[in-house]
Structure formats: C-alpha cells, structure tokens
C-alpha positions in Angstrom: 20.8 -3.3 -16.2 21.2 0.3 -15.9 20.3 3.1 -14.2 16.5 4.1 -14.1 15.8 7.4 -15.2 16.0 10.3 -12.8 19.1 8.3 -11.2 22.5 9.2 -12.6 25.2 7.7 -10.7 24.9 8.2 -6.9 22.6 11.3 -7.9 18.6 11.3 -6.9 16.9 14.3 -8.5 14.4 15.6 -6.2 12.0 16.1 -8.6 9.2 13.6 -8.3 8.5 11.6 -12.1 5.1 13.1 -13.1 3.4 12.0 -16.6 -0.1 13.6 -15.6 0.3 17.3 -13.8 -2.5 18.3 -11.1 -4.8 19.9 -14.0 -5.2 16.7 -15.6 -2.9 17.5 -18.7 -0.2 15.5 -20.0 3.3 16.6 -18.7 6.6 16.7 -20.7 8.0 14.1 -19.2 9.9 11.6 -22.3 11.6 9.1 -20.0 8.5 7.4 -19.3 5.6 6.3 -21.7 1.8 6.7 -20.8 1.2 4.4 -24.1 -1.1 2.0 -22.5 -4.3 0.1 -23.8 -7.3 2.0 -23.4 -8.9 -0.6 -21.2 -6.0 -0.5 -18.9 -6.4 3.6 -18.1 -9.9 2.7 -17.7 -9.3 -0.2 -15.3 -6.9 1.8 -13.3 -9.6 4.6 -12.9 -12.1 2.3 -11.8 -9.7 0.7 -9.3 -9.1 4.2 -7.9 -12.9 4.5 -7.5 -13.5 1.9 -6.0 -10.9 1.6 -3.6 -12.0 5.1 -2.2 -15.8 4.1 -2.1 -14.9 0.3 -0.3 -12.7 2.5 1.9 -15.4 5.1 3.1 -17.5 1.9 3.6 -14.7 0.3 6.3 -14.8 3.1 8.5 -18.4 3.0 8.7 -18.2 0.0 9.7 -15.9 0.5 12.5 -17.8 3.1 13.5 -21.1 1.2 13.6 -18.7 -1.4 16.0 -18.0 -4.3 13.2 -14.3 -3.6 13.3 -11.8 -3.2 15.8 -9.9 -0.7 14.0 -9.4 0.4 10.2 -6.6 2.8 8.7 -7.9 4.6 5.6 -6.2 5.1 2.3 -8.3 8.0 1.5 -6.0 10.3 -1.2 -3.3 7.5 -1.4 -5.4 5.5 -3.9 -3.0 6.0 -7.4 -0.1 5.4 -5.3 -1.4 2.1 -4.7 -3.2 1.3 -7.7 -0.6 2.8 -10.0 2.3 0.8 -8.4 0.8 -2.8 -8.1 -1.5 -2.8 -11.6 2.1 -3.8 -13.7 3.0 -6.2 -11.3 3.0 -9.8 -12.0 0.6 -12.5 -10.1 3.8 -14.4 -9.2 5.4 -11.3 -7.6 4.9 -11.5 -3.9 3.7 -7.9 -1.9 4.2 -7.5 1.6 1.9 -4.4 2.8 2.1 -2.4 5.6 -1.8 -2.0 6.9 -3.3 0.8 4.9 -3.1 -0.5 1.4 -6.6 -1.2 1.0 -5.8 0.1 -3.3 -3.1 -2.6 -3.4 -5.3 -5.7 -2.3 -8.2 -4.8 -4.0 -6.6 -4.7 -7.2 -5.0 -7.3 -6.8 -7.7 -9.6 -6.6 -8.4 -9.9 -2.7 -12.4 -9.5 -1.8 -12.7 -6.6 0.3 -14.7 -8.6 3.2 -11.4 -10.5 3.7 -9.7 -7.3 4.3 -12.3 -6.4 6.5 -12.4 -9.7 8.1 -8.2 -8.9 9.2 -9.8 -5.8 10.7 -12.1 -7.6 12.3 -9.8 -10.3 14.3 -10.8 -12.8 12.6 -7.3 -14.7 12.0 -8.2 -16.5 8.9 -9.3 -13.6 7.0 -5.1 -13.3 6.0 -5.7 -16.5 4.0 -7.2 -15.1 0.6 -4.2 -12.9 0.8 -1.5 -15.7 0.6 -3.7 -17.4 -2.3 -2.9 -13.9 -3.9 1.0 -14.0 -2.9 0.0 -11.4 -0.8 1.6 -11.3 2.6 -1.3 -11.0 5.3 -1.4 -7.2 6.6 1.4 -6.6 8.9 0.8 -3.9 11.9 4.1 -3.3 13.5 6.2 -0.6 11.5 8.3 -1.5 9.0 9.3 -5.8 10.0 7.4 -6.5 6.6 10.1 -4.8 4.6 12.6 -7.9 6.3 9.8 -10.6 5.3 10.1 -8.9 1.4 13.7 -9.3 1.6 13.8 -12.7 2.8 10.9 -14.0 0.3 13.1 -11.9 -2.3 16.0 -13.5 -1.6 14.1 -17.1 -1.5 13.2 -16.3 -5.0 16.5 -15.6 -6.1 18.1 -19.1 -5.0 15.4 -21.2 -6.2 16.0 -19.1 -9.8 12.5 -17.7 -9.7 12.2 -15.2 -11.8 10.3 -12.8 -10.1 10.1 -9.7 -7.5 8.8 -8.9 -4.1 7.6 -5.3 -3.4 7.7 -4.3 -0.2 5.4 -1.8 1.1 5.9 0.9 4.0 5.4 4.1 4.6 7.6 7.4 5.6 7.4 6.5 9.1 9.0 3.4 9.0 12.0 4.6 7.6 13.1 5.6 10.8 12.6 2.2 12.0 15.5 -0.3 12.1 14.1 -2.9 10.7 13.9 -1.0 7.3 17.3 -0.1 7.4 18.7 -3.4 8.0 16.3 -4.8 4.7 17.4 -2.1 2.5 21.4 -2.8 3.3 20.5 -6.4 3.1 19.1 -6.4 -0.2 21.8 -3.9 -1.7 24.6 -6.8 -0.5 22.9 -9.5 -1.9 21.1 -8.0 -5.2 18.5 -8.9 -3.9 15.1 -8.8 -6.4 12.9 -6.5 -4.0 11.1 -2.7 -5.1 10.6 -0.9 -1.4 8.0 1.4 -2.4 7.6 3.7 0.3 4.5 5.8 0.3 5.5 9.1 2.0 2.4 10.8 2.7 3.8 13.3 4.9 2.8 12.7 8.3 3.8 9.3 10.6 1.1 9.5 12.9 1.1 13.0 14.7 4.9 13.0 13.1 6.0 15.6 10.5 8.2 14.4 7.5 10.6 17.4 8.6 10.9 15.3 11.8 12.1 12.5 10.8 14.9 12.9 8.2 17.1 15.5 7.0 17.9 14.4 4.1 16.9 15.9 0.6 14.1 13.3 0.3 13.6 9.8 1.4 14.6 8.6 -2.0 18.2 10.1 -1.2 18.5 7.0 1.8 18.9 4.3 -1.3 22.7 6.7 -2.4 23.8 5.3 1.1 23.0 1.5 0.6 24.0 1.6 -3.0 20.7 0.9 -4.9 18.9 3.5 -7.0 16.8 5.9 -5.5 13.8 7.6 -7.8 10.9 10.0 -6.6 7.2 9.6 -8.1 4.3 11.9 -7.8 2.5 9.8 -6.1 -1.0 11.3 -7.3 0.0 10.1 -10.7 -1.2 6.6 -11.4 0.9 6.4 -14.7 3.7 7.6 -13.1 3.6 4.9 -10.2 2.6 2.5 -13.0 5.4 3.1 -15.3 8.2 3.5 -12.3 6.9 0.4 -10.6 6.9 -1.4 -14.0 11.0 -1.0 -14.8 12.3 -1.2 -11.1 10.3 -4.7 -10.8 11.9 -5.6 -14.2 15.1 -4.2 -13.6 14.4 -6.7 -10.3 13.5 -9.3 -12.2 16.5 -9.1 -14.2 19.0 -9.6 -11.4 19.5 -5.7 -11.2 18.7 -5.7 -7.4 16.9 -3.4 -5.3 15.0 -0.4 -6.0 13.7 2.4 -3.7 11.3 4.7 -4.7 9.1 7.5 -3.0 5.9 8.4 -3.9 5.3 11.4 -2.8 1.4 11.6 -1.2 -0.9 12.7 1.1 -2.6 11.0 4.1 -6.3 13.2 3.7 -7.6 11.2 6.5 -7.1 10.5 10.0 -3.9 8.1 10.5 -6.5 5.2 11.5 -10.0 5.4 13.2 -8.8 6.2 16.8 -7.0 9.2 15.8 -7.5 13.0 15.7 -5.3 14.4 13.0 -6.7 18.3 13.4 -5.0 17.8 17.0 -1.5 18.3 15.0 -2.3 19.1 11.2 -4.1 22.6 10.3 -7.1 22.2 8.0 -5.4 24.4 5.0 -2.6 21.9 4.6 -5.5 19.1 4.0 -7.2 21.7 1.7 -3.9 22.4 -0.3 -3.2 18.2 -0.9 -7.6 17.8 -1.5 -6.9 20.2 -4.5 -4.5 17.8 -5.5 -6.8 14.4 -4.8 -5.6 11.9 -7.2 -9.1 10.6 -8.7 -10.6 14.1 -10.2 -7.2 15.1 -11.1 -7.1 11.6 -13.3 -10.6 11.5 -14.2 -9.8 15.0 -16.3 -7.0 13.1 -17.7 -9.3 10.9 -19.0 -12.0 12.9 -20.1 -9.5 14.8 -22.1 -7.9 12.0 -23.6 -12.3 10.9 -24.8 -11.7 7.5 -22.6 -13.9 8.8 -19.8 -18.1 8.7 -20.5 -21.1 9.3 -18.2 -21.8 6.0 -19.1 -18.4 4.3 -17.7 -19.2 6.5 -14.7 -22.8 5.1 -14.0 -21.4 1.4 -14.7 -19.0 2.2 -12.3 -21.3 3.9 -9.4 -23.4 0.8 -10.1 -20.9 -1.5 -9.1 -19.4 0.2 -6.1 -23.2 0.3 -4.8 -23.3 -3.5 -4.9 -19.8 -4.2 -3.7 -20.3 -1.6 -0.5 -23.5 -3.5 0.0 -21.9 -7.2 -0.8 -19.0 -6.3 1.7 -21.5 -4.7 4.1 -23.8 -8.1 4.4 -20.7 -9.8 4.9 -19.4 -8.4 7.4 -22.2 -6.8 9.4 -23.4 -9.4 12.5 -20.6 -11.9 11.3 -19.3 -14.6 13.7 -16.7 -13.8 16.2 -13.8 -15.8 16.6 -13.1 -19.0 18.4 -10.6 -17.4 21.7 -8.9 -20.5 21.9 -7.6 -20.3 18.6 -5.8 -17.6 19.6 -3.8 -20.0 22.0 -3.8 -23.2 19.8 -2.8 -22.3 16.5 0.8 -21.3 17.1 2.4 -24.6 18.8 2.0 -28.2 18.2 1.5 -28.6 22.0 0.5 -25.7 24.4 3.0 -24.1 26.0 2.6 -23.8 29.9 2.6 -19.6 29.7 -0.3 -20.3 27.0 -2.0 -22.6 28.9 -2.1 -19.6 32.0 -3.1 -17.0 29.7 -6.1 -18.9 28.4 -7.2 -20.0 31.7 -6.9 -16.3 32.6 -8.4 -14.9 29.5 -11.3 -17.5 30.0 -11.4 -16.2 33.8 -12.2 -12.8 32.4 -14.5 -13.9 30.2 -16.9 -15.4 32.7 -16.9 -12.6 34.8 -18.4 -10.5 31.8 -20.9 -13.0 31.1 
C-alpha cells in the first residue's frame, strides 16, 4: 500500500498538509490534488455554512431550556466536513459528541441530533440508518467500538472502513490507546481522525503530551501518522480520502491530526475565558475556516452572491424546521429508561424506578 505522504518510514513531519493557506490562496502543496468537481467545492462550502448556522441555533435552544446540554463545533466545521464528504455510505463513523459537521453531512436531520441532546433515546436511531454510531459522551470508548466494527468488517470481507472520531483529549485516555495498538496488530481498516483543537476542556494541549504532535503517537503503534490543517476542507478531504482507501485496501490503520480550534465554549455549561485569554481566540477567529474558504472560492469564480442568498435561504428554513421540531416537543417515557436494556427487569432496576418515581411524585 504505501506510505501516505508526509510519512516516510517511522518519520511524521510536523507540518500540517495544507492545499488552501489562511488568505484563501492555493498553497504549493503537489502531494495532494484540490481537482474536484465544481459542485463538490460548492457542496462542501454550503455544508460548512450550514453546519455553523444549525449550530448557533442548538445553543439557543439550550439556552431557551429545550436541551439538556449541547457542545458546539463553532470553528471546527472543515475539519468535519472536509474529512467525512469522501467517505463512503457503507463506511461506518463513530463520533465523539461535537461533530454536529460530520452528521449533517452525512445525511442525519439536525432535529435528531437535537433530539440525542434532548434525552430523548430514540433520537440515536436515524444515526444507525446512516451507519452512524449514536453520539457517544464518555471520552474516547467510541474509538474501541470503531475498532471492533472495523475489525467485524474485515472478517466478513467487507470492503470498507470505519473512522473513528475523538478529540485531543481523549488521547490521554486509555481506551484510545488500547484501539490504536489493537488495530495496528490486526490491520485493522479504521482512520482515527483526531480533531485537536487545542484545549480538553479547561486542559492545554501542552498538558497533555510531550510529544512533537499527536500524530507522532501512531510511530509507537506502528501505523502512519499525518498532520492536516484542519481549517482546510480540501486538505481534510483529500487526507481522509487515501487513508480510508489505503483502509479499504487492507493497509490498516491511519492516524491523523487535524490541527483546529475550539472558538467556543467546550459545551454550554462551561466558561472557557475562566482559562483561555480572549487574544488566543482572536488569533484562531482570523483563521475561521468558512471566510478563509469562501475567498478560496471566490477566487477560483465558483462563489456568487447568488449561491450565497440560496444558501442563507435555506439555512433560514432549516433553523426554523429544526426549531418547530424541537421547541415544546414531548418528553420521554422514564420507564424506558429502565425497560429497554433487559428482557426482564433487574431487581436494582426495579428499586431505582420505584425511587425515581418516588421523586417524581414529590415534585408533582
């Protein structure tokens, strides 16, 4: 298979793969082609859009009490459009909980997504119709899921790849480790795409490894390592696109780091200027992902007032279509909390609901 470029032997270069630079001009970068269709650079653009207007419209909607809690994307948006727009329907993703970009372009309404935030269990099922893993809270046990559904894949003869997503803070979690050394042993067909936008929680980056970059980790489980500029959607799209391939192929794992930034709170119940200073967020804004590809675009005489006002047009009516269904919606059954797992109630279950239900009565 080979080695992808920017990996030469058990080297990781620690420059990111960039084919658009922050003015919005082509780069010099040759290992990697931006030749796609026009509608496809559009598409991606409009993704990007939309993803940050459907985003701005979930934390208003926690903050109006409709959710419980919601983790923005805000400024990760071509790390997540870039990477999961060459991807394959068959290919199964396994987020982390703030890839709102990944879900919505792959097809998943954005009132199910809100619908997860909201409690609501069965808002996870449009997301396995999509071979979309449901979104997955606890830091970093998704990256295990990828590698076993990976692994699945490979001994029924599937050819195809799983991708799992996590972010910089959950490669100091155990779990990850254990997937990435488990899917070096057995070549297994899984992409970890880890979206390092600097801060895990109130954590620094600087906190939580030493080494060179996070794509360096994949030289100690023998796997290629490649770093992306994660503001880039073509340079997410085209790395993405040959490690899932290379995948695909039976070349194994993949890790890559797209190097982003977090421009908004870690979710809705935090307070990021309590531990980041307002001109780091000012330095990454001048480096916000959409502008930055819109000029690409507009340079390149793909871009139009006209696709703009389409655009606007249709983020209006999805905020509003994803506000009416969520605003005043049902809440959820309590019980189902307790049924739905066994065949018959466990006697712990069977306390907890009478207690829960105890509780609730008291309220009333």
């Amino acid at each position: 298979m080979g080695q992808l470029p920017g990996v030469t032997g058990s080297q990781v270069s620690l420059d990111p793969v960039q084919l658009i630079g922050p003015d919005g001009d082509p780069t010099g970068e040759q290992r990697y082609s931006r030749d796609l269709p026009e509608e496809t650079l559009s598409w991606l653009y409009e993704q990007m859009v939309l993803t940050r207007e459907l985003d701005i419209e979930l934390v208003n909607l926690q903050r109006q009490g409709e959710l419980a809690l919601y983790a923005s994307c805000r400024g990760q948006e071509a790390a997540q459009v870039g990477a999961t727009a060459p991807l394959r329907k068959t290919d199964w993703l396994f987020p982390q909980y703030r890839e709102l970009g990944v879900f919505l372009t792959r097809g998943i309404p954005a009132w199910h997504v809100a619908a997860a935030w909201r409690g609501t269990w069965n808002g996870g099922l449009e997301f396995t119709a999509k071979n979309c893993a449901p979104i997955c809270v606890p830091i970093g046990t998704q990256a295990l899921h990828a590698v076993g559904a990976a692994m699945a894949a490979q001994r029924l003869d599937e050819h195809s790849a799983t991708v799992a997503f996590v972010g910089d803070g959950a490669t100091s979690e155990g779990d990850v480790h254990e997937a990435l050394n488990f899917a070096a042993v057995f070549a297994a067909p899984c992409v970890f795409y880890v979206q390092n936008n600097q801060w895990a929680i109130s954590v620094p980056l600087h906190k939580q490894t030493t080494a060179p970059s996070l794509a360096h980790k994949a030289i100690g489980y023998g796997m290629p390592g490649i770093r992306v500029d994660g503001n880039d959607p073509l340079a997410c799209y085209a790395v993405m696109a040959q490690a899932a391939e290379r995948a695909r192929n039976g070349g194994g794992p993949t890790l890559i780091e797209a190097v982003t930034y977090r421009l908004g709170p870690h979710t809705t119940s935090d307070d990021p200027t309590r531990y980041r200073s307002s001109a780091e967020v000012q330095q990454w804004a001048a480096l916000d992902p959409i502008p930055r590809y819109r000029t690409y675009l507009d340079n390149t005489g793909i871009w139009s007032q006209r696709l703009q006002d389409r655009l606007d047009a249709r983020a209006k009516r999805l905020r509003t279509e994803l506000r009416e269904a969520t605003v005043g919606a049902g809440d959820i059954d309590v019980d189902e909390v307790f049924t739905a797992v066994f065949a018959e109630i466990t006697p712990e279950l069977q306390q907890q609901r009478r207690a829960l239900h105890a509780e609730l009565a008291r309220e009333r």
